[in-house]
N, C-alpha and C positions, 0 to 999 in steps of 0.2 A: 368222626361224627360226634358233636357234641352228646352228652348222656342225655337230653332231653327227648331227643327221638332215635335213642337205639335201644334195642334191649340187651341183657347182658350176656345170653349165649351167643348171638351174633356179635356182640364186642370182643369179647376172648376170642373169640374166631380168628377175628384178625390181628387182635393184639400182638407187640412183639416176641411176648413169648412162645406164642402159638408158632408164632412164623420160624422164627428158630428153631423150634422142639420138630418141624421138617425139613429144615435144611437137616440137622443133624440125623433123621431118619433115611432121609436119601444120602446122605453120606457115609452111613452104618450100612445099608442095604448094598450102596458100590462098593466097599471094602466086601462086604459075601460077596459079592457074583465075582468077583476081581480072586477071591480066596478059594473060588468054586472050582476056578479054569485056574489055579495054579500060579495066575499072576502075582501072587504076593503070602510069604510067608502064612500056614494053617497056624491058628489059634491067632491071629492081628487080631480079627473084627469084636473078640469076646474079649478079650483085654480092653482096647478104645471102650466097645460097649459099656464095658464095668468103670471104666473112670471116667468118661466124657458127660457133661451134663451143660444144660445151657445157663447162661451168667449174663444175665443183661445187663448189670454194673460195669462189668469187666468189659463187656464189645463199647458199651460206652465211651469207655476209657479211651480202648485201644484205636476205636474210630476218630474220636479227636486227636488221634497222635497220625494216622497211614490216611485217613480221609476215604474208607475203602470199607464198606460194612462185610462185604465180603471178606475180605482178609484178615479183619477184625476177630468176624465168628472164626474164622479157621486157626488162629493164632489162641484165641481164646480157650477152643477145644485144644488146642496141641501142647495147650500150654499144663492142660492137665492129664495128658495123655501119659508124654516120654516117648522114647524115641519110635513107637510102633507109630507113632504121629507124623512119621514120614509119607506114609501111605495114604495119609488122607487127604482126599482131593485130587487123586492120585490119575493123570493124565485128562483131568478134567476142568472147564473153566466152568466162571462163576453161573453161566444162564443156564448149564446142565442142573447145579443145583436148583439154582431160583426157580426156572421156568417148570422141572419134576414139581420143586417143594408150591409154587402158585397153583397149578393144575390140579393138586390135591385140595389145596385150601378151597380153591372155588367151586369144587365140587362138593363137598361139605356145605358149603355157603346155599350151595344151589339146594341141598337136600332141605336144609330146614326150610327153604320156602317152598318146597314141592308141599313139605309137611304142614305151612300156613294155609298155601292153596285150598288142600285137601280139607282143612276145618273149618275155611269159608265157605268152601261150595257145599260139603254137608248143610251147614247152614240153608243158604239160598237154597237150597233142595226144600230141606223140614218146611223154608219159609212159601215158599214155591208151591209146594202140597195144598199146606193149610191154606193157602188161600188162591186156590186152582180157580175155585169158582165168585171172585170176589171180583165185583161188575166196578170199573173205574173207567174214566176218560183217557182214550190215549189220544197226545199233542203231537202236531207237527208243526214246524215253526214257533210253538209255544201256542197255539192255538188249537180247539178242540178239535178233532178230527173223527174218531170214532169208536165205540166202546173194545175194550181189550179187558182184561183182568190184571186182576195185581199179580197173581202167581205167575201170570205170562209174561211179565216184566223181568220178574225174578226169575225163569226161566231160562230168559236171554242173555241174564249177568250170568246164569250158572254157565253156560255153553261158553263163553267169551273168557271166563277164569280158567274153564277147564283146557281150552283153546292153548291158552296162556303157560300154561305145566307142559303140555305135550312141547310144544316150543322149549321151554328150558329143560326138557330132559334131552332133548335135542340138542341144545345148546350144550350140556351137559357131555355127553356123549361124543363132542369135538372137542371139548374143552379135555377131557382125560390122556391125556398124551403125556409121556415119557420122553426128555432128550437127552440122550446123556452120549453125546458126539462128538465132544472134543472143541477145540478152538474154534471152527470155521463148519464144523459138522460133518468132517472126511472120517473117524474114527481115527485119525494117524495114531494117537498117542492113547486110546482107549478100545478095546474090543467092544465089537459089537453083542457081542454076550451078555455083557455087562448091564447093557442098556436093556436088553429083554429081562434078566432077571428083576434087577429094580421096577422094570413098568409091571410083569405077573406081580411082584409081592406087593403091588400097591392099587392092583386092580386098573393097572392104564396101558394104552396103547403105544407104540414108540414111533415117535412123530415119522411121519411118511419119505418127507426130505426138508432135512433141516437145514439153516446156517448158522451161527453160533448162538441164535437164539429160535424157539418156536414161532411160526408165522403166527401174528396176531389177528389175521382174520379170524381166529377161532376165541380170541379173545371179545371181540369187535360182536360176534354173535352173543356174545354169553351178553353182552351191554345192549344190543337191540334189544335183546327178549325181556331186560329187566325194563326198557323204557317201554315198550310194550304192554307188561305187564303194569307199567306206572299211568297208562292212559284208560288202560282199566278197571285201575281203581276209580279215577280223577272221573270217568264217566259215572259210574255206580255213584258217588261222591256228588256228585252235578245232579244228576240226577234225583237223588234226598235233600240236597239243597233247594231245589223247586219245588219239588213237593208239602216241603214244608215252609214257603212262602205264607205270608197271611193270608190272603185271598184264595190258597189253595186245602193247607193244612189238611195234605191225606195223610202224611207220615209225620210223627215229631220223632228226635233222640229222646235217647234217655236222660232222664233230667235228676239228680239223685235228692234227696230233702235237705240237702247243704248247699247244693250247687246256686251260685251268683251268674246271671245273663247280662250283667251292665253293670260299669262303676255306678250309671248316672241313672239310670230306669229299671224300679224293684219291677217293674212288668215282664220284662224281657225275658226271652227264653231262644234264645239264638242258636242256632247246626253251627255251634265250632267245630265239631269231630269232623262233619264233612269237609267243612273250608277249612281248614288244616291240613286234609288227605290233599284237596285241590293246590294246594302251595308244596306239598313233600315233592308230590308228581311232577312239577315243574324242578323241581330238584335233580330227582331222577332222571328224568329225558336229557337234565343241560349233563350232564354226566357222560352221555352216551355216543358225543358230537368228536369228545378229544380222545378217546377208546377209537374208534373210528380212524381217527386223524394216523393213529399210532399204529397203523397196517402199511406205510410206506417208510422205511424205516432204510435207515442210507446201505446199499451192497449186503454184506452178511450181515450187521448189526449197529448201529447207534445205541446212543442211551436216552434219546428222547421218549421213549417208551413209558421207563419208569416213576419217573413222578408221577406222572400222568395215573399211572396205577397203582400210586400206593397211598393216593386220594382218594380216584374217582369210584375203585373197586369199593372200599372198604364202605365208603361212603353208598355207594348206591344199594348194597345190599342190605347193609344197616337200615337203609330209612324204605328200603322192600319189605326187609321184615317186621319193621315197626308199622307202616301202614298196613300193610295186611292185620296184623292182630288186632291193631285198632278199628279195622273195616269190618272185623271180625263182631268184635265187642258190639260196633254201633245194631250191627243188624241182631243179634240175638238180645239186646235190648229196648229194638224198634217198638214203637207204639203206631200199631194199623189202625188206620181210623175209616173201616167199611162205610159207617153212614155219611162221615164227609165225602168219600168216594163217590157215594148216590147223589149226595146230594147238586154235585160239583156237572155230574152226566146230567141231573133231570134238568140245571139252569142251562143246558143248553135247545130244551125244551124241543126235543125230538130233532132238530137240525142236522142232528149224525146220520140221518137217514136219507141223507139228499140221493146217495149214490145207490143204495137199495131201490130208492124211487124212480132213479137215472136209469137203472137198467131195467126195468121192469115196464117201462116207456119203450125202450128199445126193442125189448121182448115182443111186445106189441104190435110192434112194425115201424115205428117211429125214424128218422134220424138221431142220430147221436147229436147233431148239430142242434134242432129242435129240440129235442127231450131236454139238451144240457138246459138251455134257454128258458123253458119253462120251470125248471126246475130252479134253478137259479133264482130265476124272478120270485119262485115262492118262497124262497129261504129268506131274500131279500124283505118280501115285504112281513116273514114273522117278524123278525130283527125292529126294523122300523117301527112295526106295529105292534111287540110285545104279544105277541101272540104263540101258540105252538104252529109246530112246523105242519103238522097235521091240518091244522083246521089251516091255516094260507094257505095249504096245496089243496084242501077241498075248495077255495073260492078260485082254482085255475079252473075252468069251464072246459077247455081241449085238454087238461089233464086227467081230467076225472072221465073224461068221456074214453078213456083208455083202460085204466087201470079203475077197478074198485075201491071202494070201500079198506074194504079187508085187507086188499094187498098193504096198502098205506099205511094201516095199524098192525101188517106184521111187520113192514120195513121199521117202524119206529120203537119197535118192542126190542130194548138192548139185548134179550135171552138170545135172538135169532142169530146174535152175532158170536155164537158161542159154542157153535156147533163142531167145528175142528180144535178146540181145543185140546183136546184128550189125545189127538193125532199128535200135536204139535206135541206136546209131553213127553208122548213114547218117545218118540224120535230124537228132543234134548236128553234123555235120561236113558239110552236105548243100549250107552256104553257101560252102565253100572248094570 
């Protein structure tokens, strides 16, 4: 991923030296459990250990000469071992390393965005409090519908994020797997020992039934969850993007006193943060199609797998990590705009209250088929006639002759609609 949208602890992460620095740990760990059961001369693993070190020059080299990155690294290490360099990789093929030394890495990976999650949804929470009781329009179709609050907005991103983490610790938690099985996955040429000790010292599981490489359904998960996780941004993102339309302007970004909105127009003040989150996410999701792809994979193993993942991996979680902290930034320097809020609900001049009205006809004794009809016809002619929704339902003559006064003017009062709030809260927030 280019350095524009990664940050730099998730780029080390996958970097090559990262990646080596655990091939070479799962290789040091099978020489112990291999020294543990007596398979290979005591004191090998402390000698390797003391001179083995990874040389990303040197696999360069050696990979343009064998065309085999694997044999590369192992040549590379052995080359500064001496002869205890026998033993390394010692009845083991290359996917025992790769696939131990990826399961680790992408569990790391996963950590730091648990650790993103965790400081958005603080966020949306703080943001979600403050403004529990802050009266806005909520839209369906893009059209007014009926009053909600802002905190309950943020509410709904908070539960959908958090949603989002349980899924990749799940994801997580299939992804941690040990194989270290040998050529075809029988153990012929490796004990099974070996494969328990390296998965305890590295905190993984040893894969259930292997073939010479780990099944990639569990790969294939870890890629759902991140494109999952990338539609939930792109929503929140979409979302602050309407918002801050001109006609709407309940929310702007942060705008800093240097920042430019147009080469051509000093007016402007544009949500790039958003629509940039909305282009990562399309990012993320196309990532998640060839991960996928890479679960059918020829008898015990192909190598179609791999490009595949030494892309789409690094890349999906780089641009995970970077929108999240960006989505992060955006909202903890949101500017809420409560009186465009009001203002945005009163232009619809009580018309949220058709369905308050609606039912309170039906209460009555009404048809639902009637009541809608009258009801309707009065919405219609405030619209037409500029009028509030109120005073057109007081000139329905069989409407009024049903319902009051009063009823009418508590339907149209946004507070009435604000009454399970507090329910709804406990209930998003019931797990912290």
């Amino acid at each position: 991923m280019i350095p524009r949208y990664s940050r730099m602890e998730m780029r080390q992460l996958w970097s090559r030296e990262h990646s080596y620095s655990l091939w070479l740990k799962v290789e040091l760990l099978a020489l112990e459990g291999m020294e543990a059961i007596g398979k290979i001369p005591s004191g090998t693993t402390e000698i390797v250990r003391s001179r083995a070190t990874v040389d990303v020059e040197r696999i360069a080299v050696l990979e343009a000469q064998v065309h085999h990155e694997v044999i590369a690294f192992l040549t590379s290490v052995s080359e500064q071992v001496g002869i205890e360099g026998r033993f390394i990789h010692y009845g083991m093929t290359s996917s025992d390393m790769l696939d131990t030394a990826l399961a680790v890495q992408t569990c790391e990976a996963i950590d730091l965005l648990l650790a993103e999650i965790d400081d958005l949804t603080n966020t949306l929470r703080q943001l979600a409090e403050e403004h529990r009781g802050t009266l806005c329009l909520a839209r369906t179709h893009g059209r007014g519908a009926e009053p909600t609050t802002f905190g309950l907005k943020l509410a709904g991103f908070f539960a959908e994020f958090r949603r989002s983490a349980r899924r990749l610790a799940e994801a997580r938690r299939e992804m941690a797997v040990c194989k270290l099985a040998g050529a075809v996955g029988t153990y012929a040429t490796i004990d099974p020992r070996v494969e328990n000790f390296v998965a305890a010292a590295l905190s993984l599981t040893p894969e259930t039934v292997a073939t010479q490489a780990v099944a990639r359904d569990r790969h294939a998960s870890v890629m759902t969850g991140l494109a999952i996780l990338a539609g939930a941004i792109e929503r929140l993102a979409t979302e602050l993007r309407h918002l801050q339309r001109q006609e709407v302007e309940e929310v702007a970004e942060g705008f800093s006193a240097t920042q430019k909105g147009s080469s051509a127009m000093p007016h402007k003040r544009n949500p790039i943060f958003s629509e940039n989150l909305t282009g990562l996410a399309r990012l993320i999701r196309a990532s998640a199609m060839p991960v996928l792809e890479n679960i059918a994979l020829w008898h015990e193993r192909d190598m179609s797998h791999s490009s595949v993942e030494r892309v789409a991996l690094p890349d999906a979680f780089s641009l995970c990590d970077f929108a999240l902290a960006r989505l992060s930034g955006i909202m903890r320097g949101l500017e809420v705009r409560p009186d465009r809020m009001r203002a945005n609900l009163d232009a619809m001049r009580g018309g949220f209250a058709s369905q308050r009205v609606l039912l309170s006809l039906i209460d009555a004794g009404l048809s639902r088929e009637r009541a809608y009809a009258m009801v309707q016809q009065a919405a219609a002619r405030a619209v037409d006639q500029g009028m509030t929704f109120r005073d057109a339902a007081l000139l329905e003559p069989e409407l009024t002759t049903h319902i009051s006064v009063e009823e009418i003017d508590v339907a149209t009062d946004p507070a009435c609609y604000l009454a399970n709030v507090d329910f709804i809260f406990a209930r998003a927030f019931a797990e912290l």
